[in-house]
KEKE-3310 file (N, C-alpha, C; in steps of 0.2 Angstrom, whole numbers, plus 5000, padded with zeros to 4 digits):
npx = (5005:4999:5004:4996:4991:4999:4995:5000:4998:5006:5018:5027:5041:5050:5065:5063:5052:5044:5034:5019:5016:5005:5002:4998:5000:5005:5016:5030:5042:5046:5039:5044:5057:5056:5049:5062:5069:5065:5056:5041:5033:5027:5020:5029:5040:5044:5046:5054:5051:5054:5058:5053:5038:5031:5022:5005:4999:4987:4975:4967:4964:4956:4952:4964:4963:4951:4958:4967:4961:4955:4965:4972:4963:4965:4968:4984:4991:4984:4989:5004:5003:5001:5013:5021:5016:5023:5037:5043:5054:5054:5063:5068:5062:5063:5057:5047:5051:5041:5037:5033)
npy = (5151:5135:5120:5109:5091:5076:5059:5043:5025:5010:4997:4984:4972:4956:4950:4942:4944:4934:4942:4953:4966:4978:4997:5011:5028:5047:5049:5043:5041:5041:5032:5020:5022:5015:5004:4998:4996:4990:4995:4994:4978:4965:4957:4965:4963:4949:4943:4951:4963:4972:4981:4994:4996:4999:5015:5025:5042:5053:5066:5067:5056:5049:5043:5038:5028:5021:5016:5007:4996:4993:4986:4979:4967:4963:4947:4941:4940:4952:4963:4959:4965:4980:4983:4977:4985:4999:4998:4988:4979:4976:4983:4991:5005:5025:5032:5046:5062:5071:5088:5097)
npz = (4997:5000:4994:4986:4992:4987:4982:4984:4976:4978:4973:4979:4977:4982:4981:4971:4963:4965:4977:4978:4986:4990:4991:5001:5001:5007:5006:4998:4995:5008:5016:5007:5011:5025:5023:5017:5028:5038:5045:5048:5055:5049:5034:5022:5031:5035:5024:5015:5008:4997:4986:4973:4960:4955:4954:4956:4956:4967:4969:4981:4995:4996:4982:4981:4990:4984:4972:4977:4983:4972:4964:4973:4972:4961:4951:4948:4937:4932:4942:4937:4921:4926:4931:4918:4910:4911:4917:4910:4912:4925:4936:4949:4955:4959:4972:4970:4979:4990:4989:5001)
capx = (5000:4999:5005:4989:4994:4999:4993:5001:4997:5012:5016:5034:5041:5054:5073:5065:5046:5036:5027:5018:5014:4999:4999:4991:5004:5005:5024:5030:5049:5045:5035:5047:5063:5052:5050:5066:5073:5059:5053:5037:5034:5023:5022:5037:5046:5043:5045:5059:5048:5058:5058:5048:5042:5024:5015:5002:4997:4980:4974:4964:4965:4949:4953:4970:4961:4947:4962:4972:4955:4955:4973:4971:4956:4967:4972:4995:4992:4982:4994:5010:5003:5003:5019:5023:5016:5028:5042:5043:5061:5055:5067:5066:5062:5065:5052:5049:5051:5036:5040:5027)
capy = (5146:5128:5115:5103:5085:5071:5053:5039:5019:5008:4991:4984:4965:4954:4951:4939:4945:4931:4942:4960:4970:4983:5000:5017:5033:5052:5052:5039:5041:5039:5023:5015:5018:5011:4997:4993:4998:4984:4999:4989:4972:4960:4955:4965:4963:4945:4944:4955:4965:4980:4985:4997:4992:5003:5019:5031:5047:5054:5071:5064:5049:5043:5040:5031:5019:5016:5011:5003:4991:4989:4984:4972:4963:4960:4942:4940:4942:4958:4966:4958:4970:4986:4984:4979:4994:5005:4994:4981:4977:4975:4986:4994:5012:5028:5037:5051:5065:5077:5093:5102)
capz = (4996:5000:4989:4986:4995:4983:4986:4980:4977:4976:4973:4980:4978:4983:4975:4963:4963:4968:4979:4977:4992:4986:4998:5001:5006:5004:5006:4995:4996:5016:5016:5004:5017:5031:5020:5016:5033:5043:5051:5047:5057:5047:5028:5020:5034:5036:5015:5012:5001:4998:4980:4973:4956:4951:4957:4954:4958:4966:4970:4986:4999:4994:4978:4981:4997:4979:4968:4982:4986:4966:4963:4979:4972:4953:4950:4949:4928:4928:4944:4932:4918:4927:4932:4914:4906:4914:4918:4909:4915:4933:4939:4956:4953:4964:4974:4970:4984:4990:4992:5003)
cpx = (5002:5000:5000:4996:4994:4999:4995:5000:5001:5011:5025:5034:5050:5060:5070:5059:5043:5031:5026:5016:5011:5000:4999:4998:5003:5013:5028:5038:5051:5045:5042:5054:5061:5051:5056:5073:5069:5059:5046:5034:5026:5024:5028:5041:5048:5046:5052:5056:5051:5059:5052:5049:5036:5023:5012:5001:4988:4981:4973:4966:4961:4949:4959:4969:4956:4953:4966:4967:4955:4960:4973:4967:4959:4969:4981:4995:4993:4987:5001:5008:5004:5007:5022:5024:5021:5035:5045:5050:5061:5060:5066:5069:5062:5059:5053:5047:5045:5038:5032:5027)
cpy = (5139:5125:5110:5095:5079:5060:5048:5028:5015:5001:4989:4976:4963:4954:4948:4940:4941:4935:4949:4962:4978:4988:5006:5022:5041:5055:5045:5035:5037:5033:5017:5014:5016:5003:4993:4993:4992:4989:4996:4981:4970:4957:4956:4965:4954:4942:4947:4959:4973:4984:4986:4999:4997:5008:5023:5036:5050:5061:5072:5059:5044:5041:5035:5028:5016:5014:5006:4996:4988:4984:4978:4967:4961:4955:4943:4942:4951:4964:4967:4966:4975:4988:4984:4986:4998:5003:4987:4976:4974:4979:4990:5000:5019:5030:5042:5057:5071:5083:5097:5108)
cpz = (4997:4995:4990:4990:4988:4986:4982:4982:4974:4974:4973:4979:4981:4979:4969:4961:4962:4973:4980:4985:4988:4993:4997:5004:5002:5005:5005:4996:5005:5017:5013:5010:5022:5029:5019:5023:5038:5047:5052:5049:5052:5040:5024:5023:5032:5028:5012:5007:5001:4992:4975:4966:4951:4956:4952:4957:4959:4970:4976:4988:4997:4987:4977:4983:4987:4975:4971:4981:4978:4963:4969:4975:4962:4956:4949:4944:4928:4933:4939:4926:4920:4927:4925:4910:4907:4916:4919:4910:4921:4940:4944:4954:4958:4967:4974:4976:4985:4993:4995:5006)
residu = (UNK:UNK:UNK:UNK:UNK:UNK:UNK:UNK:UNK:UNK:UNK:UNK:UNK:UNK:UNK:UNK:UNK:UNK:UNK:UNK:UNK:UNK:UNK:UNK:UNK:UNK:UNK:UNK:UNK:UNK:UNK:UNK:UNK:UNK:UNK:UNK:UNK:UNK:UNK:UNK:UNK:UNK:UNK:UNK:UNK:UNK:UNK:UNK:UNK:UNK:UNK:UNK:UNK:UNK:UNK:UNK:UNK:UNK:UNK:UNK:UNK:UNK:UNK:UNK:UNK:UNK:UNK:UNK:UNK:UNK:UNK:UNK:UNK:UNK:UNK:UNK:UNK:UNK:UNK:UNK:UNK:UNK:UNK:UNK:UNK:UNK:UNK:UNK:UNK:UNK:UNK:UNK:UNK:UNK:UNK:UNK:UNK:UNK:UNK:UNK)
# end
């Protein structure tokens, strides 16, 4: 039996986190060494945005794209809190690995 797909919505910043980078993947561990390898040309490259500080988990795609397009559209506060809740240290945290 197939393993259901898991979908996740991240959010990575820079060494001293001025700046968030909000984004949409189904292999989380992947995305993020892409990110911090500038397999990537434009904003994290550009930025050095390579550490990975918030996600969540979705069942489906279309629900990660509606929270991704949500979490884009927060003010720097209400993104900051997210990330507080769950990691109020700021510490850059693992991805975790999909097994499918």
């Amino acid at each position: 039996m197939k393993t259901p797909k898991t979908f996740f919505v991240y959010m990575l910043s820079n060494y001293n986190n001025k700046l968030l980078y909000i984004g949409f993947t189904s292999d989380l561990a992947q995305r993020v060494h892409k990110h911090k390898t500038g397999f990537y040309d434009g904003f994290t490259k550009k930025y050095n945005i390579k550490r990975l500080l918030y996600f969540e988990t979705y069942p489906n795609a279309e629900a990660a794209i509606t929270r991704e397009k949500q979490i884009k559209s927060y003010n720097r506060s209400k993104k900051n809190k997210l990330i507080d809740d769950v990691n109020p240290q700021w510490r850059e945290i693992k991805a975790p690995i999909n097994n499918f």
